[in-house]
N, C-alpha and C positions, 0 to 999 in steps of 0.2 A: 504494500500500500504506500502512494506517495502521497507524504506529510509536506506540508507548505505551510510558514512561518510568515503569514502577512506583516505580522505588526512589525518583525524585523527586516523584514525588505516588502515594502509599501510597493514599489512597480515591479515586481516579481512578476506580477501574470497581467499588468499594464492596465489595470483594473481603475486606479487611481489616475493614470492621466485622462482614459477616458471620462472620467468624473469633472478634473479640473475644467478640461478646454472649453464645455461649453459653459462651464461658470465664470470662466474669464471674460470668453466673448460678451458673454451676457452683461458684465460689472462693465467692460468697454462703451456696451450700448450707451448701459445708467449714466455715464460719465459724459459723454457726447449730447447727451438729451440735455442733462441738468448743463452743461455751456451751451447750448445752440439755447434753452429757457433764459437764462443767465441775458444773455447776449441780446434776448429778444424783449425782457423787462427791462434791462439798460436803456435800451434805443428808446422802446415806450416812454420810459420815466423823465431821457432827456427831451424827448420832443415837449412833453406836459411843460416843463422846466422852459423850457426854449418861447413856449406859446403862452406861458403864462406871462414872461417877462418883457417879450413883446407887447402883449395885451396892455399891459400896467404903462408900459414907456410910452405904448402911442396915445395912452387915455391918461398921462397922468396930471394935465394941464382941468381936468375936470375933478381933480383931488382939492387937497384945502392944503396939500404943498406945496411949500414955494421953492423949494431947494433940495438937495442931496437926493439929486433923481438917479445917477449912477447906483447907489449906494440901496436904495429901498428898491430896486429894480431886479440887483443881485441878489436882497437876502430877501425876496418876496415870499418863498415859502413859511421860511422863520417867522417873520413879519406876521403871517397869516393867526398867529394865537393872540396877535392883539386887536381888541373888540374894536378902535377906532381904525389901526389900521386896515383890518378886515372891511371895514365900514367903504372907507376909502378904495378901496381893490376894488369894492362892488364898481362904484361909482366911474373908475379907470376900464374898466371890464365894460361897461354901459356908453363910455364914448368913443 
């Protein structure tokens, strides 16, 4: 009778790479999905970012500011947790 000793030689009968490969492939997939998602929220997030700060620059003459238009333009998201600034976005967003 032939006796075979897996746990001390694990690819003795090649049992175990057939196991890996397609769990590789498979982790390869995960990994490719979650960058091409990655890649595709980025883009998303910077357009929002891109369109919101647009929006505010070309309406911001219909704000109650008179100054530091670079400056509220850039940090418009931030900006967005304060109830007058918020106010004001409306109002930049409307012309």
């Amino acid at each position: 009778m032939l006796k075979v000793d897996l746990a001390a030689k694990p690819y003795a009968l090649g049992i175990s790479c057939m196991i890996e490969a397609p769990l590789i492939k498979m982790k390869v997939a995960q990994i490719a999905r979650s960058k091409v998602m990655f890649g595709l929220i980025s883009f998303v997030l910077l357009v929002v970012y891109i369109g919101g700060a647009w929006k505010f620059w070309t309406g911001f003459g219909q704000t109650q500011y008179s100054q530091s238009r670079p400056l509220l333009t850039l940090f418009w998201p931030v900006m967005l947790l304060n109830g007058s600034y918020r106010q004001n976005f409306r109002r930049a967003l409307r012309g």
